[in-house]
N, C-alpha and C positions, 0 to 999 in steps of 0.2 A: 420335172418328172411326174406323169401321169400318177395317180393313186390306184394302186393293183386293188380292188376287188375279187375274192376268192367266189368258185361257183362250185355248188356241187352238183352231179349231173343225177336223175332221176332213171334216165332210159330204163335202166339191170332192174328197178323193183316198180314206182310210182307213176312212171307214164304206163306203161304197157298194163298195171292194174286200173289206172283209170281209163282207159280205152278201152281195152282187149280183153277185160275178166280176166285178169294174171293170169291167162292162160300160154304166155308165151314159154316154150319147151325152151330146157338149157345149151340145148344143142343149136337154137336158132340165136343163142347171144354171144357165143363163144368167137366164133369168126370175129365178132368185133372188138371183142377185147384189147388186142392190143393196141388198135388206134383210139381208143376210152382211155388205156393204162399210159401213154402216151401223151395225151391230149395237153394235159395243164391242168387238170381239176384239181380243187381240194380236198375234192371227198366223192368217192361213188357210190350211192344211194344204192344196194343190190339185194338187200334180205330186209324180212321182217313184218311189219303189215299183213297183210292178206296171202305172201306168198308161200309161207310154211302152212295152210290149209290148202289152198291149191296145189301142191307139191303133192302132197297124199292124197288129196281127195280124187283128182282129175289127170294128174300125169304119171301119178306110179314114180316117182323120183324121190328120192329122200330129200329132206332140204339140209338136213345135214353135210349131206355130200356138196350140193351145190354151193354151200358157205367154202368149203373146200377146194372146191372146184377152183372159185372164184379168187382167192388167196392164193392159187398156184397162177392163175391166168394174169392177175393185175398186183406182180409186186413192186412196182412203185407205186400204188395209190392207197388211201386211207377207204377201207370198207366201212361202210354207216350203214344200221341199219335203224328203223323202225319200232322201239318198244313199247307195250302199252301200258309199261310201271306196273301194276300188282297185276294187272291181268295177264302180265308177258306175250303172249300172243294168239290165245286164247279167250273167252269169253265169259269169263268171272275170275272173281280174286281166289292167288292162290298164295298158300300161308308160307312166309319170308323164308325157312328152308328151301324150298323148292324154288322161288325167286332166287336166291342165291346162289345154287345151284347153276341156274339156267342161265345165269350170266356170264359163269367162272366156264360153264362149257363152249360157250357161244364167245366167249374171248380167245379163249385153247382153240377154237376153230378157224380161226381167223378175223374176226368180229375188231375193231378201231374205235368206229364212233359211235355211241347208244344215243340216239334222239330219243328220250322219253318222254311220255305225256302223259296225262289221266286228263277223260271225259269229262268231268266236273272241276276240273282246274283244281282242285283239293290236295293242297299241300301236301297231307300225310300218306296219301297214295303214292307219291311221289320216292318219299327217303328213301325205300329199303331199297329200293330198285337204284336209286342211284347211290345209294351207300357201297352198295353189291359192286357197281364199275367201278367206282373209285381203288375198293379193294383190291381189283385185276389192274390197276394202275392203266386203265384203257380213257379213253375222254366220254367224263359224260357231260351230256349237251341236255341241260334241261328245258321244258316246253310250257311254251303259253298260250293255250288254243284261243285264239283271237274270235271272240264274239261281238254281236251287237243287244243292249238291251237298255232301259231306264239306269239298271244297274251297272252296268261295264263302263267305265272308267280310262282314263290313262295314267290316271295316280294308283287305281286300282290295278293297271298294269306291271306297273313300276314297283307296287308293293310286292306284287308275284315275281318280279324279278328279281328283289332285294331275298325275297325267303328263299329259291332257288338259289341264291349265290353264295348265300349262310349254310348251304346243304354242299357244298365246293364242287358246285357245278362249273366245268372248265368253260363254257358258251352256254349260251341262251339261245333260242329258237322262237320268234314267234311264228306261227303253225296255223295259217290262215284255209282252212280244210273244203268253205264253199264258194271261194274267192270273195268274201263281203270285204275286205281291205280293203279301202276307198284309198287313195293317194296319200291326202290332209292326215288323215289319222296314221299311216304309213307312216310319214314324217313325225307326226307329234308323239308317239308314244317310245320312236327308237331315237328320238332325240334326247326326250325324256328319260331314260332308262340310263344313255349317256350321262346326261348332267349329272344324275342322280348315285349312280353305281360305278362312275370313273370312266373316262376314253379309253381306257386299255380294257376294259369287258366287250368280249367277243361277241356279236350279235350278227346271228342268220336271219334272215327270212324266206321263208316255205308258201308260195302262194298259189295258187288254182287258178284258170282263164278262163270260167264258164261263164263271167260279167262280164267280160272285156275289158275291163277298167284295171287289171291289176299289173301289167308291163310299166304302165304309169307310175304305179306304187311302189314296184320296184325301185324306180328311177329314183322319187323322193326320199325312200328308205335309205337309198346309197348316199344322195345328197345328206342324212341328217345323221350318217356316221355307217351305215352297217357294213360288216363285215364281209359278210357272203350273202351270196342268194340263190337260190334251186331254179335249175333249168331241165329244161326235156330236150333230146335234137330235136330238130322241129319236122320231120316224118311221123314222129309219134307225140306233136304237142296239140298247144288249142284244145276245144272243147270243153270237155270238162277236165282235162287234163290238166296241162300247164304251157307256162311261155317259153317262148321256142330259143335254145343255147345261142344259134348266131344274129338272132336278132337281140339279142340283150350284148354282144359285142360288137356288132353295129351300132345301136343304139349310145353306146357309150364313146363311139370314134367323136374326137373333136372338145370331148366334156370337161377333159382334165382327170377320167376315170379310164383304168382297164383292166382287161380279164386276161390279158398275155394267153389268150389260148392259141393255138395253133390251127389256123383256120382251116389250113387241106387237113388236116387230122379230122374235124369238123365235117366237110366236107364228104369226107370218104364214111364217117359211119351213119350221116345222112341218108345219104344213097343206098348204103347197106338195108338199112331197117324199112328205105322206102320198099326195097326189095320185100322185105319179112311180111310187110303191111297187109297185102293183098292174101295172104295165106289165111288171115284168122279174120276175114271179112267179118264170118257168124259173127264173130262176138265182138266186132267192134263196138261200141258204141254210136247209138241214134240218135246223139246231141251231138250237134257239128257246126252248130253256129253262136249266138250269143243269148244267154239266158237271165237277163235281168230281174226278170220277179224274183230271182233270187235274195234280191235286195229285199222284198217283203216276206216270203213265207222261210228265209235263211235256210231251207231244208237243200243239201249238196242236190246237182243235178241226176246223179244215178238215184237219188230216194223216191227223186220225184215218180220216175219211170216205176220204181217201186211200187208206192201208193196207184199208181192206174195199174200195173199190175192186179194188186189187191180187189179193186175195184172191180175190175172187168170179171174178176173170176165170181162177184156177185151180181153181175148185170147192172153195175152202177158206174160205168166207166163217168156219164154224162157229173156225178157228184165230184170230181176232181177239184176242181175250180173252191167247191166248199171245203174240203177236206184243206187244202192250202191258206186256207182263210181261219180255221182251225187248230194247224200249227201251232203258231203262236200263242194263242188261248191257253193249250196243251204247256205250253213252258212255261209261260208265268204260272199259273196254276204248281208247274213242277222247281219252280224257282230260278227260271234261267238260266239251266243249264247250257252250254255248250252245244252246239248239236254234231257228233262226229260220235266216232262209232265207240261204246254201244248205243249211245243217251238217244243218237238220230233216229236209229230205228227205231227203239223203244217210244220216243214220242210221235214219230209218224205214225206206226201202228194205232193209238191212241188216237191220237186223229181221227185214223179211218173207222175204228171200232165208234167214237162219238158220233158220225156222221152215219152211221148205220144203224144204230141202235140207241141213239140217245144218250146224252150228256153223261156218263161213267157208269153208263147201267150193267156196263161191262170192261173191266178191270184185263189187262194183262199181265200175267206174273211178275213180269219184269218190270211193269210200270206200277204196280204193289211194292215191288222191292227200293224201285227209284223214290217212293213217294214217302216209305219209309227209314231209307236214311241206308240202304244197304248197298251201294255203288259210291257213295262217299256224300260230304256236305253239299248243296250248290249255294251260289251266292245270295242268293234272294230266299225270304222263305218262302214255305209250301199250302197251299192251300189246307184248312184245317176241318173242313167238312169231305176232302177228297182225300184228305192224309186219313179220317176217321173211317171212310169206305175201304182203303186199302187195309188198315191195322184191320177191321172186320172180316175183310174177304180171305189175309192170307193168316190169320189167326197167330199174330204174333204184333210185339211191343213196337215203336218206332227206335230206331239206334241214335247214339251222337257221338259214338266210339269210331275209331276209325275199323270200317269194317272187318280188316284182315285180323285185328286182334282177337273175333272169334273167333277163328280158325285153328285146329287142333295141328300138332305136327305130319305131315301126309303122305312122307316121302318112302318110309316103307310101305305102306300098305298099296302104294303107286306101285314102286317096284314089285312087289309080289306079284301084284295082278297084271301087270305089264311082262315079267319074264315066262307066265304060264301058257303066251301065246303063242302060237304056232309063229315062226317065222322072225321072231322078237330075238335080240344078238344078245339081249344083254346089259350092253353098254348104258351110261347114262341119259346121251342122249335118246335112244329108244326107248326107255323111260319116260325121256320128257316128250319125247312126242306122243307117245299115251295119253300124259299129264293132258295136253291142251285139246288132244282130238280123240277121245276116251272109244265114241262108237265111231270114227274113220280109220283109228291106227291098228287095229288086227285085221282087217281088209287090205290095208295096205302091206301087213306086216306078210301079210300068206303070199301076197303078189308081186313083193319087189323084189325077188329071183328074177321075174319076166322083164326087166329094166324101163326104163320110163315111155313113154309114152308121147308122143308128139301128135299136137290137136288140129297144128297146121293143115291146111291143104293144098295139095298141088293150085297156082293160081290160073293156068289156064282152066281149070275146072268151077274156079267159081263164077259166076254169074257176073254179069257186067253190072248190074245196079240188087243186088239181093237184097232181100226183105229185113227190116229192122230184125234184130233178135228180141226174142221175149225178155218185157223189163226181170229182172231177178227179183222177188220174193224178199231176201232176206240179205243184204250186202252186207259183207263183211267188215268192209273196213274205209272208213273213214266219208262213210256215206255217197259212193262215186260207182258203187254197183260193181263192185268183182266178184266176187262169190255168190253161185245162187243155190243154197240149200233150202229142205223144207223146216221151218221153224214150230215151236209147238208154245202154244199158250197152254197157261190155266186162267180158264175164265171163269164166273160167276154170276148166273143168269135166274131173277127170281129166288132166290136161297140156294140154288142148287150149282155145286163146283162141276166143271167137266174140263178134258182136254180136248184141244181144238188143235188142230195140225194144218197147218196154210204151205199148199204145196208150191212150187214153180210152175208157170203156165206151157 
């Protein structure tokens, strides 16, 4: 008997945010649902990440309701989504009340699997968020964002995996975010994790296609024990996306492994989505083939677009090439962190600001707050001449505390100023969508009478070859370019602080 392999399908959240700026409307996933809910998966991947900001920002939908939605449309399947541990899905830490909160709502909603991670790989980011699922008796799946550095390890994997399972993490994730998973290491670190933490410990892997190398890695990963692996159908895969659902059961005919999916089930939401495809041409993504430098500057491929973004809007498109050469500088300098969102942006910004203005002559808030210890530990230390320009520029101490423990209680004063808003129900969730999107949720709160909004467009309307879309500014989430809002530094220029606002081009 073949060895079943579990897959969980990405289509409902992670493909269509790494292609399409998560802008695909609820109404264009719904038809397919039943052949998903059907299919044979273990889990479908449909909240969390980047799409409760595009939910408000862009389509006028609650994501509340869509968690809803999705629970009435797919009851045989296990819903997973996306968590970013203190930051929940949002963009700083928010103090363990209101993390608790946010999980016991988002399980009441429908909510299964919590994938959690933190940017810095920092244990202590980690607990409360997954103490919070355990408490809702939901699975949590704790996460090991897979990096490359001097520092990164597979013992040092192994260790990450031993503290996650001391926290009763039901499964492990490794969370491979700009495809650097080579095969070999594929293999040796979920072999490892095996030996080490028992064959009965549950292990996914999460991998990206923008190197091309990683359907390979899959392969290895299955051969050295893993449990599951994350697929896209393959209309919305490749890229920077990910690898395509029927070629990873292809792949496995003849091996002594299988995924028992149902291949016309396959099949038919293929065709579907190829259909959706051509609707949201704009905002596909303009990486469509293979990006290996990836392997040098490890920055996700929607970052990259990012940084020429940046660039272009000061007449320095031609400095890209240096600013990628930079990167790296920028993380060891910041200790190796991780690069996935927020760490990615924060050092690519840095980058771009080093190449335009000289080696740290200018500071961004967020890369003051990284350098001082305030998004959590990284594995490496910090540069101590550049740790002593940030302690200067943002006039405060460096931390070794886990950062949430500064955090005052916040939940009523949330509430307060969340129910004085026009439009605002009440309920807790509309609270926490406050919480995370403080200046998008009374815009959205005044407008979601008018019902959502669909970005689509008719496709005989678009263009047979249309123009790349402008790279985004400021991606949200997991460095792959979905969201493009305007972001705002505090810089430090000559003695003198000012804000700097970098808009979308």
């Amino acid at each position: 008997m073949p060895k079943k392999i579990d897959v969980t399908e990405l289509i409902l959240r992670d493909a269509h945010q790494s292609l399409m700026a998560t802008r695909m409307a609820m109404e264009d996933m719904i038809p397919a649902c039943e052949d998903i809910d059907k299919a044979g998966y273990w889990s479908v991947e449909c909240w969390g990440g980047a799409t409760f900001d595009s939910c408000i920002r862009f389509l006028n939908e609650d994501p509340w309701e869509r968690l809803r939605t999705f629970r009435k449309l797919l009851p045989n399947s296990r819903l997973q989504m996306l968590l970013r541990a203190q930051n929940l899905l949002g963009y700083r830490h928010y103090e363990d009340g209101v993390v608790d909160r946010f999980v016991e709502k988002s399980a009441e909603n429908g909510m299964d699997v919590f994938r959690v991670f933190d940017a810095l790989n920092d244990i202590r980011n980690l607990r409360r968020s997954i103490k919070a699922v355990k408490k809702t008796g939901k699975h949590a799946q704790g996460t090991i964002c897979y990096t490359i550095s001097p520092l990164h390890t597979v013992t040092g994997y192994v260790d990450m995996a031993e503290e996650l399972l001391e926290l009763g993490c039901d499964s492990l994730c490794i969370k491979d975010m700009a495809a650097l998973l080579k095969p070999q290491p594929a293999y040796d670190i979920v072999k490892a994790i095996k030996q080490t933490c028992g064959e009965h410990v549950r292990i996914h892997v999460h991998c990206h296609a923008t190197t091309g190398v990683t359907m390979v890695s899959l392969m290895k990963a299955i051969e050295a024990g893993a449990d599951c692996v994350d697929t896209a159908i393959s209309s919305l895969s490749l890229g920077p996306g990910h690898n395509p659902t029927e070629s990873l059961v292809e792949m496995l005919d003849g091996t002594g492994y299988t995924t028992a999916l149902d291949k016309q089930r396959l099949l038919s939401i293929k065709e579907y989505f190829a259909g959706i495809r051509p609707r949201y041409a704009e905002f596909l993504s303009n990486i469509t083939g293979v990006e290996t430098d990836i392997f040098d500057s490890q920055i996700p491929g929607g970052m990259i677009s990012n940084m020429e973004s940046q660039l272009k809007q000061q007449g320095a498109a031609h400095k890209i090439k240096e600013v990628l050469l930079e990167v790296p500088r920028v993380r060891q300098v910041a200790g190796f962190p991780p690069l996935v969102t927020p760490s990615s942006q924060i050092i690519g910004t840095q980058a771009v600001f080093n190449v335009m203005m000289g080696d740290y002559k200018v500071l961004t808030g967020e890369f003051a707050d990284l350098m001082l210890g305030y998004y959590g530990s990284t594995l490496g230390p910090r540069d101590p001449q550049v740790l002593q320009l940030a302690a200067n520029q943002a006039n405060k101490e460096p931390i070794t505390c886990r950062p949430a423990d500064m955090l005052k209680p916040e939940w009523e004063a949330l509430r307060s100023a969340a129910i004085a808003l026009p439009g605002c129900n009440g309920s807790d969730e509309d609270v926490l969508t406050f919480a995370m999107f403080p200046q998008v949720a009374p815009k959205f709160f005044s407008t979601r009478k008018d019902g959502p909004k669909n970005l689509g467009k008719d496709p005989s309307a678009v263009p047979a070859a249309p123009a790349a879309p402008p790279a985004p500014v400021h991606a949200k989430d997991d460095g792959k370019g979905p969201v493009m809002v305007p972001i705002n530094y505090d810089v430090t220029f000559n003695g003198k602080s000012t804000k700097v606002t970098v808009s979308p081009a």
